[in-house]
C-alpha positions, -999 to +999 in steps of 0.1 A: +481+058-552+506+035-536+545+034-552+549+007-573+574-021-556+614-009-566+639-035-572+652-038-544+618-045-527+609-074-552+648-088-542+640-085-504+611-099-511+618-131-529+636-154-499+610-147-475+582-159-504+598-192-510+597-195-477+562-185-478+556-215-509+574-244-488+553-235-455+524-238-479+536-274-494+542-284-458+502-278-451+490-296-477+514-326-485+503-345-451+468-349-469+481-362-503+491-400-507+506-406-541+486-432-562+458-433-537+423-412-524+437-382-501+428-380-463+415-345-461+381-339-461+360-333-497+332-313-506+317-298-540+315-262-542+289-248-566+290-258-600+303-290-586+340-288-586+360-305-559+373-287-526+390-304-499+402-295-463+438-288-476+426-262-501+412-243-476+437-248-449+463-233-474+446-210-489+439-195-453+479-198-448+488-178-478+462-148-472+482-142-442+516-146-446+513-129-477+491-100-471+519-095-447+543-095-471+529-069-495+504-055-473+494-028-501+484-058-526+446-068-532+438-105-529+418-128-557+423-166-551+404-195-560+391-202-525+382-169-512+348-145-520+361-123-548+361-087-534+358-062-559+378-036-543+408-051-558+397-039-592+411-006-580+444-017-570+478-013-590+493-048-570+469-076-562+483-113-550+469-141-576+469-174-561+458-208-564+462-230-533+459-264-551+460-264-588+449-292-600+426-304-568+415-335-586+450-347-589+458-339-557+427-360-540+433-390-563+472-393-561+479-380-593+514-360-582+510-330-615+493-306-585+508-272-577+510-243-554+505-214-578+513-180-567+513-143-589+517-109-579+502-086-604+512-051-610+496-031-630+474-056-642+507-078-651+524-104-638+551-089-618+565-121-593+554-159-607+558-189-585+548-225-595+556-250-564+549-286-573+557-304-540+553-341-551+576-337-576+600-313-559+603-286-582+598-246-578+593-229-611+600-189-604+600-162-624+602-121-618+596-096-648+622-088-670+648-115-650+642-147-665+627-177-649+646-209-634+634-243-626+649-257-590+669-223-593+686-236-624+678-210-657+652-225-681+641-219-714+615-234-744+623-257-767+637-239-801+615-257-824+600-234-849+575-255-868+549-281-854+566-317-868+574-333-843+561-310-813+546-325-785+513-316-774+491-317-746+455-307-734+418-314-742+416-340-766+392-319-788+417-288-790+443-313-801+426-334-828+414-300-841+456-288-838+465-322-855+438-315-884+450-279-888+484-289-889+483-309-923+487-343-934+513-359-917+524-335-887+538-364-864+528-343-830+535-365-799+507-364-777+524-360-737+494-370-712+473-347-698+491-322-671+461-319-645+477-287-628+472-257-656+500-242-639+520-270-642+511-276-682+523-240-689+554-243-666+567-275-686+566-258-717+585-238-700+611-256-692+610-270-728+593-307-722+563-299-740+559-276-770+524-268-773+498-264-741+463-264-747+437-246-724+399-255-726+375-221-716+369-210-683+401-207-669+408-186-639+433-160-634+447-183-606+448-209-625+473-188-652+488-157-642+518-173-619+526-199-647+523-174-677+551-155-661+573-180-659+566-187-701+571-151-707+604-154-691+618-184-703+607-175-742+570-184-747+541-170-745+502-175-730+475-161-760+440-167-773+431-180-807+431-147-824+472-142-808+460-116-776+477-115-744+463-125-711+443-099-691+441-103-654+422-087-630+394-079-650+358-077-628+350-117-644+385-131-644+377-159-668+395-167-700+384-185-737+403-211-747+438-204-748+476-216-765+505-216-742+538-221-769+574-211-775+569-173-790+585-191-824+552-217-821+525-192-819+517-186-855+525-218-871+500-231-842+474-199-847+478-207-884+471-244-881+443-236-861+423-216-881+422-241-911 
């Protein structure tokens, strides 16, 4: 079995990978006009969801460069046949080329460039790059995570008044039922980009992120290392972790919060 990635590796390795994310942006920001349809090409895949030219283009750009980078890693992405070989890996890239595709083809700008690197089934290296908005959101187990290379944390709220809330509009009336009489939550608009909801509660501008079933692992695994880091946490209804790289990697609905949140949420959702 391959040697787990030292230290020092994951340091070498960190320049040439945002690097690696900016490249990426560059692919895909000539398609995207901001508050209007995209240029690139669209398509449905099966089951219907969206898939444009730019998807592809980056998602091709990213195998490469980054199987390069870590040539030992397995590869699972959103646009790419699943190969079950990686099931048997200890490092396996995780990576969505655009989060949030129906954002990105109608203008919306909350679309990302998610990127993981599992070890051991965790993440080990989490980067969220949101190019409309400018902003990298990077994390690395057991250093913290930063925001445009500035440290970030949650919010330090420890019960629900007041917290603001975002997701599917049946998770949160259920929340705001849950949550008693007069819990005041400020709803914050939808975040298209999973990656991006979990990242800003992240950086502390929403408390509470909601996740409706059927979730990827690309759609998670970069983002939910960047919570862990900066205080929070990614969970089910009944409090469990994330698994990745599981043979189906598709997840229930799920809580992203401040690790204070969790069971004041949990508890308010059980009601």
């Amino acid at each position: 079995m391959p040697e787990p990635l030292s230290d020092d590796a994951v340091s070498a390795l960190m320049p040439e990978l945002r690097a690696v994310m900016r490249e990426a942006a560059d692919i895909a920001q000539p398609f995207f006009r901001l508050g209007g349809q995209t240029s690139a090409r669209i398509w449905s895949k099966a089951g219907g969801s969206p898939v444009t030219e730019a998807d592809v283009a980056v998602d091709a750009f990213l195998k490469v460069r980054l199987s390069a980078l870590v040539p030992q890693a397995a590869w699972l992405s959103e646009e790419t046949a699943d190969d079950p070989a990686r099931l048997g890996h200890d490092l396996v890239w995780i990576v969505d080329p655009i989060d949030g595709t129906r954002a990105f083809l109608s203008g919306h700008p909350d679309w990302s460039i998610a990127v993981a690197l599992l070890a051991g089934g965790e993440p080990l290296i989490g980067f969220v790059h949101a190019p409309a908005g400018k902003t990298d959101y990077e994390a690395v187990r057991g250093r913290g995570a930063t925001r445009n290379g500035v440290p970030i944390r949650v919010d330090a709220r420890q019960d629900l008044t007041g917290a603001r809330v975002t997701g599917p509009k049946p998770m949160l009336d259920r929340l705001a039922r849950g949550a008693g009489p007069n819990p005041d939550l400020s709803v914050v608009a939808r975040i298209p980009s999973l990656a991006l909801r979990l990242a800003r509660v992240a950086e502390g501008s929403v408390d509470v992120g909601m996740i409706s079933g059927h979730a990827r692992d690309w759609d998670l695994a970069a983002a939910d290392l960047v919570l862990r880091e900066a205080g929070g946490v990614v969970c089910d209804f009944d409090g469990a972790a994330t698994p990745y790289n599981r043979a189906e990697p598709v997840h229930g609905e799920l809580l992203a919060v401040p690790a204070a949140l969790r069971d004041p949420v949990l508890t308010a959702w059980s009601r």
